[in-house]
DRENPA-3360 file (N, C-alpha, C; in nm, 2 decimals, always signed):
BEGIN
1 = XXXXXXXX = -7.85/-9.04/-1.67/-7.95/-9.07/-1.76/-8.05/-9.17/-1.68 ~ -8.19/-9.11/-1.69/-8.27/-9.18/-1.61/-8.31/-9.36/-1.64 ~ -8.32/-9.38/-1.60/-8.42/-9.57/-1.66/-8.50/-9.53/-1.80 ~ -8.60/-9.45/-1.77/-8.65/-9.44/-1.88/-8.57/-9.39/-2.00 ~ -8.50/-9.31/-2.00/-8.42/-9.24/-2.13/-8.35/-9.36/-2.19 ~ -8.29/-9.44/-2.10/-8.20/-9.58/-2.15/-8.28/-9.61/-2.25 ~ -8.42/-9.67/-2.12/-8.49/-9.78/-2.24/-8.52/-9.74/-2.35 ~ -8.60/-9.61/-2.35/-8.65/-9.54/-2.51/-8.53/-9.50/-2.56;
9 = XXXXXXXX = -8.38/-9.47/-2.53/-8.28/-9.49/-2.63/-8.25/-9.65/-2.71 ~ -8.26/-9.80/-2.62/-8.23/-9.87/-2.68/-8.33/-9.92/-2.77 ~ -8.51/-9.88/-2.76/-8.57/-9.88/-2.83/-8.57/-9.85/-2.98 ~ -8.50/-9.72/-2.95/-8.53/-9.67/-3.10/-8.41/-9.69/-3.17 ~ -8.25/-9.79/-3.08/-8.17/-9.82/-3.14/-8.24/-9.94/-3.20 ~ -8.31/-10.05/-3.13/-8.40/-10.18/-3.16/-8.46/-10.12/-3.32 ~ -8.50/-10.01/-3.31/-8.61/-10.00/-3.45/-8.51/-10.00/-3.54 ~ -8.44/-9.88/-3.53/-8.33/-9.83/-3.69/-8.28/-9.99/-3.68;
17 = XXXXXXXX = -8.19/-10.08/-3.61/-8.16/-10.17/-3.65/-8.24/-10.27/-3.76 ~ -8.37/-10.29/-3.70/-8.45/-10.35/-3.82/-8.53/-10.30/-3.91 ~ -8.50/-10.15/-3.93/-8.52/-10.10/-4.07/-8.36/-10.10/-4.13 ~ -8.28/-10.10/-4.08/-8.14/-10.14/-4.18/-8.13/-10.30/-4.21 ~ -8.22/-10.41/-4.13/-8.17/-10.50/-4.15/-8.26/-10.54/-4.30 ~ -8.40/-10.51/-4.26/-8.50/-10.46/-4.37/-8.44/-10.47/-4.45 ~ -8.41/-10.29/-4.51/-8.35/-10.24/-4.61/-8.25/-10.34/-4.67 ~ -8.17/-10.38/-4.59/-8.09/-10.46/-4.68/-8.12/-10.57/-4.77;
25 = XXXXXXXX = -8.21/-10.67/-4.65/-8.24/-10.77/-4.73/-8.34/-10.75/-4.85 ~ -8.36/-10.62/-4.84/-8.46/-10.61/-4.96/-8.35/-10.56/-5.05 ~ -8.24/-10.52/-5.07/-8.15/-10.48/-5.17/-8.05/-10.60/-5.17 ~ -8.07/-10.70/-5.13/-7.99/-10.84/-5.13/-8.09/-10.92/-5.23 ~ -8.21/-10.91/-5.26/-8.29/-10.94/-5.35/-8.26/-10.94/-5.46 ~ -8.17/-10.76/-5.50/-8.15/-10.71/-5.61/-7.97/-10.78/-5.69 ~ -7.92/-10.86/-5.62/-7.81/-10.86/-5.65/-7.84/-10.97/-5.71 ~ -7.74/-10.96/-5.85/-7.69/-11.07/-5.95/-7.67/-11.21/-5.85;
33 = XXXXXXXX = -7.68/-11.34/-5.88/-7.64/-11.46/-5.83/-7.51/-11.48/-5.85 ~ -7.41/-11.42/-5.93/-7.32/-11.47/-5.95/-7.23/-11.36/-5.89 ~ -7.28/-11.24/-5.83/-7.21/-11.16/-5.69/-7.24/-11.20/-5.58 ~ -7.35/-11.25/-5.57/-7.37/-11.27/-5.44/-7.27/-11.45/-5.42 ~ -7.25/-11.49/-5.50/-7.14/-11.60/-5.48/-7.05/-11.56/-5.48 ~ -6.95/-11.45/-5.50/-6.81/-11.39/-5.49/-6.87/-11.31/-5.37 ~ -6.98/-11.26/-5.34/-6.98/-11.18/-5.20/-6.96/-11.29/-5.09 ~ -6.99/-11.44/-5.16/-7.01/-11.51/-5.02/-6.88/-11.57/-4.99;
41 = XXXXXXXX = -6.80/-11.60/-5.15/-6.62/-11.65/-5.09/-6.56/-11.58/-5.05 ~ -6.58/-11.43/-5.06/-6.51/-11.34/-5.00/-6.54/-11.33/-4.85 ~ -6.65/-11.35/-4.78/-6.70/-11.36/-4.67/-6.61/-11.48/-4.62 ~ -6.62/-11.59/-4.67/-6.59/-11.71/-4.63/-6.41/-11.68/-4.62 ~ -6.33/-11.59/-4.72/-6.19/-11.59/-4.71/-6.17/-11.49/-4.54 ~ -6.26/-11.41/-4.53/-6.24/-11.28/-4.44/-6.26/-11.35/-4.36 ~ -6.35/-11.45/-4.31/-6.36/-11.52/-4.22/-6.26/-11.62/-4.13 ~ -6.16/-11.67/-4.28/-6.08/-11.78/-4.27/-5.97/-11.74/-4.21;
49 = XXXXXXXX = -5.94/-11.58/-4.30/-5.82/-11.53/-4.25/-5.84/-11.45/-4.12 ~ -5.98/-11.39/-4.05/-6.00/-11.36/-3.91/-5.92/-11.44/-3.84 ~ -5.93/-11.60/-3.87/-5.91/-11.68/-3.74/-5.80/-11.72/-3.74 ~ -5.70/-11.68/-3.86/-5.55/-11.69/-3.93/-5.49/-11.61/-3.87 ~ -5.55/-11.51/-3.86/-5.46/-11.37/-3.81/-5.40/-11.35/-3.96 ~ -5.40/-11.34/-4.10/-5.34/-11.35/-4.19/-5.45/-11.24/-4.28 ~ -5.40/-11.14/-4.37/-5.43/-11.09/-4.42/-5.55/-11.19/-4.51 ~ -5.69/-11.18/-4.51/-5.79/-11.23/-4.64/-5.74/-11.23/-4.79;
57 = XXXXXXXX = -5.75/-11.13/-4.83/-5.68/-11.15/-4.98/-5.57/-11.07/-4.98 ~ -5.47/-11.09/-5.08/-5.34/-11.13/-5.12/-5.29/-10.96/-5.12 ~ -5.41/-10.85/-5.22/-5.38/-10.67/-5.23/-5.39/-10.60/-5.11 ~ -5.45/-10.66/-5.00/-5.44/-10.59/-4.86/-5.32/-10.61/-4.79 ~ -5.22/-10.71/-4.80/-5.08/-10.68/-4.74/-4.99/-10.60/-4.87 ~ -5.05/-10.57/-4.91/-4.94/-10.49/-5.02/-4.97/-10.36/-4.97 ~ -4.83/-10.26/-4.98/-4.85/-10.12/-4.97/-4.94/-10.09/-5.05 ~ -5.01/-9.93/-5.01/-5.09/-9.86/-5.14/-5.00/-9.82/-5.26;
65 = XXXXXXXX = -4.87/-9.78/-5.26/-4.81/-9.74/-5.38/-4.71/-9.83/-5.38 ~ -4.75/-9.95/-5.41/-4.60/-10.09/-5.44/-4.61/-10.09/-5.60 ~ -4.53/-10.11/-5.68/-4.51/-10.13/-5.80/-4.49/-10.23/-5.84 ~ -4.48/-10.28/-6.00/-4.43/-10.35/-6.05/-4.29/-10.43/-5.98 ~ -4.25/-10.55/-5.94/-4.11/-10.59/-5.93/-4.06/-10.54/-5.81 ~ -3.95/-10.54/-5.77/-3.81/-10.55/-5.66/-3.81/-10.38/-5.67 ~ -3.85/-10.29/-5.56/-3.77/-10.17/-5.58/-3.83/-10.06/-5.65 ~ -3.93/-10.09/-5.74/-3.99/-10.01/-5.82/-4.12/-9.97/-5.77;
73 = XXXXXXXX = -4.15/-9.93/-5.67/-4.27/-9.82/-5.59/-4.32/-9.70/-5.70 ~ -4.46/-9.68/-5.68/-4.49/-9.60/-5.75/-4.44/-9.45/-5.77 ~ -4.34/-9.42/-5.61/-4.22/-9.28/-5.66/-4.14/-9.32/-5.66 ~ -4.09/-9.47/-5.73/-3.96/-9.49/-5.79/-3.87/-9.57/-5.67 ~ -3.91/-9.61/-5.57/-3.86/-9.69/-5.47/-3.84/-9.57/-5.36 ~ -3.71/-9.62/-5.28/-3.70/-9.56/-5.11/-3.64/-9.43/-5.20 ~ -3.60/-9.37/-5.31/-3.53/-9.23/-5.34/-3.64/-9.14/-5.35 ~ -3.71/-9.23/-5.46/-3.85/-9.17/-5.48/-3.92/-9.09/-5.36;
81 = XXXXXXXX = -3.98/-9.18/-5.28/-4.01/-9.15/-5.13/-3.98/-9.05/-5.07 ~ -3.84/-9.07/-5.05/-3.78/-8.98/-4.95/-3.76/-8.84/-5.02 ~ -3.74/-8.83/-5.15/-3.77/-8.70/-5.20/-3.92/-8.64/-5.22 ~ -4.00/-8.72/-5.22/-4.12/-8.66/-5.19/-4.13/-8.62/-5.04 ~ -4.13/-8.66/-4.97/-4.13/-8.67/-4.83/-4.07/-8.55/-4.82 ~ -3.93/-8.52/-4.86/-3.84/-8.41/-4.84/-3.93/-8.24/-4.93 ~ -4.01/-8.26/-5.04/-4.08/-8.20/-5.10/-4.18/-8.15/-5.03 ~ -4.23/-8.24/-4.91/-4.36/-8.19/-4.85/-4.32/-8.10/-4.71;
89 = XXXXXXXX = -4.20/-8.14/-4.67/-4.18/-8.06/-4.59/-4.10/-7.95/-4.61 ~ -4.06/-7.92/-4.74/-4.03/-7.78/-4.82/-4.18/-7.72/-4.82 ~ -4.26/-7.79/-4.87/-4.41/-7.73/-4.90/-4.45/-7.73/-4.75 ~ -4.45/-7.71/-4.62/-4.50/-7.72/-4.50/-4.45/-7.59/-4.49 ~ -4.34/-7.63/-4.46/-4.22/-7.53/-4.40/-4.22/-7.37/-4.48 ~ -4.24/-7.40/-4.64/-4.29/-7.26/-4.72/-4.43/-7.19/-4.67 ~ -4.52/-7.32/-4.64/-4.67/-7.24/-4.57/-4.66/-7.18/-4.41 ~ -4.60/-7.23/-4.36/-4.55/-7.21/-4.23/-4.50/-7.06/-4.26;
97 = XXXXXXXX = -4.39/-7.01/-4.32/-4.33/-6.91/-4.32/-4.43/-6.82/-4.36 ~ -4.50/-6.83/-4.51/-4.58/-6.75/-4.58/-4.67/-6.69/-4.43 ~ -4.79/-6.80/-4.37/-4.82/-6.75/-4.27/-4.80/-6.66/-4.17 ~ -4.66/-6.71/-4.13/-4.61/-6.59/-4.02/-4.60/-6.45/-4.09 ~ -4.50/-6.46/-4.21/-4.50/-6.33/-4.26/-4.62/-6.23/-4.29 ~ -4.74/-6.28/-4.35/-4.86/-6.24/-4.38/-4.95/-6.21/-4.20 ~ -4.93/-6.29/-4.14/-4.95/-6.25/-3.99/-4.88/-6.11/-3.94 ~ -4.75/-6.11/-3.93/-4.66/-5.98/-3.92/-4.70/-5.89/-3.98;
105 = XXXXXXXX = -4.74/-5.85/-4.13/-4.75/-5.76/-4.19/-4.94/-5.71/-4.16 ~ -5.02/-5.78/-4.15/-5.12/-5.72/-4.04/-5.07/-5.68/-3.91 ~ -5.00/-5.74/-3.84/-4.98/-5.71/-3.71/-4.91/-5.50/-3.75 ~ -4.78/-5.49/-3.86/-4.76/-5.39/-3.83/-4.86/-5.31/-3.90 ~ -4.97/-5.35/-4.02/-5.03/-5.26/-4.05/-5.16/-5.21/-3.94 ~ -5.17/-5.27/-3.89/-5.28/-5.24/-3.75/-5.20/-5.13/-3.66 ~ -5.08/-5.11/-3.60/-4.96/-5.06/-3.54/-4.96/-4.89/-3.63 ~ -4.97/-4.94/-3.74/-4.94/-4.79/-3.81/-5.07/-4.77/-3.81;
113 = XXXXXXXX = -5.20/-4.76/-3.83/-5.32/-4.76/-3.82/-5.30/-4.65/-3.70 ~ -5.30/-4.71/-3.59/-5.31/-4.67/-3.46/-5.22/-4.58/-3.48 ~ -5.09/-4.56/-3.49/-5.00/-4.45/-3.51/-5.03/-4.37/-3.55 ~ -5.09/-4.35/-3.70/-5.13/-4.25/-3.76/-5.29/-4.18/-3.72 ~ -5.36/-4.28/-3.66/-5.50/-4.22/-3.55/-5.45/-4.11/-3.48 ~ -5.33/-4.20/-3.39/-5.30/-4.08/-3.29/-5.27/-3.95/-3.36 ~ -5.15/-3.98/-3.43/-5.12/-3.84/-3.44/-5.19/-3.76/-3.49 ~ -5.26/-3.80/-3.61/-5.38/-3.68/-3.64/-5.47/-3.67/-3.54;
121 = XXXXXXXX = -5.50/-3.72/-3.40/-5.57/-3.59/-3.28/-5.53/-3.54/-3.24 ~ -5.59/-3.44/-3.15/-5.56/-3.34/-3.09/-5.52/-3.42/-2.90 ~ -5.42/-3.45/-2.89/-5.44/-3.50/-2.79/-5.31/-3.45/-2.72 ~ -5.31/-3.40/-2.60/-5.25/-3.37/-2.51/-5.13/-3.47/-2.49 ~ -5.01/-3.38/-2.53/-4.85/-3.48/-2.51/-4.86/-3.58/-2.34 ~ -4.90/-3.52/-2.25/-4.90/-3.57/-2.15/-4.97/-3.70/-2.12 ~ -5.08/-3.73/-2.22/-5.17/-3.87/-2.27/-5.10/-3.95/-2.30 ~ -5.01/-3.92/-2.39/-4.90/-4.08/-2.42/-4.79/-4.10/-2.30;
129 = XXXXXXXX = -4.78/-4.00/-2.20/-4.70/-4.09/-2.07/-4.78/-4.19/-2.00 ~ -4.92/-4.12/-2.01/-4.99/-4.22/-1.89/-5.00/-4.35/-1.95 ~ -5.00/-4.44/-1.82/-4.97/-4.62/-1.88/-5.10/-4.66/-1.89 ~ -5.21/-4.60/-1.90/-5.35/-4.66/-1.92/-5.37/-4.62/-2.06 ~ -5.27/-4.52/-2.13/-5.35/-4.48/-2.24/-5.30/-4.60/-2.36 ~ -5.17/-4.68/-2.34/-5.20/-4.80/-2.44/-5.31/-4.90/-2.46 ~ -5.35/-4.95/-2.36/-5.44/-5.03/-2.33/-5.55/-4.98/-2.38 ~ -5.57/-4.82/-2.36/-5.77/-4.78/-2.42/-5.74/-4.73/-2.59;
137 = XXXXX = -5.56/-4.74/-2.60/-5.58/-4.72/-2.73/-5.62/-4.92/-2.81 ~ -5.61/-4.97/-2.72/-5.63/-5.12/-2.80/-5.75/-5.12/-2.81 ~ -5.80/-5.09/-2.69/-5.98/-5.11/-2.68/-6.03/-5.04/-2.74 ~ -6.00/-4.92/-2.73/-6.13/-4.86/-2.88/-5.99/-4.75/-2.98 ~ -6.03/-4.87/-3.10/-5.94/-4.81/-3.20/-5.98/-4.72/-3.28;
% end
């Protein structure tokens, strides 16, 4: 990338940045006082716990599906889980199969296709010894 392409790339990253900075502070105008005070403790917590190494607030060390109490996860704890878990790879493992099968069953209907081409021509028995004639039957079906 030449000198010039740089600079008119960081140029026009320079612009969009202060039309987003723009943009915002003109929609920071719009916000209630009493959000933008919970936007600012919340800033101030993310901040505190950056330099903590500690999660900011309290729902972000919690799993996404923790429940109520000791054990009770939203699939019912580690049974729950593991039988879902076990359910999805029944559900993989059933698409997996379906696919191949439905694969196969093109594969031999394309097979009999060809099969049945051949034999309704008129083609000389000695055409299906030669070993070039599989190949130009793939290429023009």
């Amino acid at each position: 990338m030449s000198n010039f392409q740089e600079n008119t790339r960081q140029a026009n990253e320079l612009r969009f940045a202060r039309k987003v900075r723009q943009a915002l502070e003109e929609s920071t105008a719009a916000i209630a006082p009493e959000r933008l005070e919970r936007l600012a403790a919340a800033r101030k917590a993310a901040l505190r716990a950056h330099s903590t190494g500690k999660p900011a607030l309290q729902w972000m060390a919690r799993p996404a599906f923790a429940g109520h109490g000791a054990g009770g996860g939203f699939f019912g704890g580690s049974r729950g889980r593991g039988a879902l878990a076990f359910g999805l790879v029944i559900l993989v493992g059933a698409c997996i199969v379906s696919i191949f099968s439905i694969e196969q069953e093109r594969r031999i209907s394309e097979t009999a296709d060809i099969d049945a081409a051949l034999l309704s021509d008129e083609i000389p028995l000695s055409a299906y010894a030669d070993h070039g004639f599989n190949a130009f039957v793939k290429q023009n079906p």
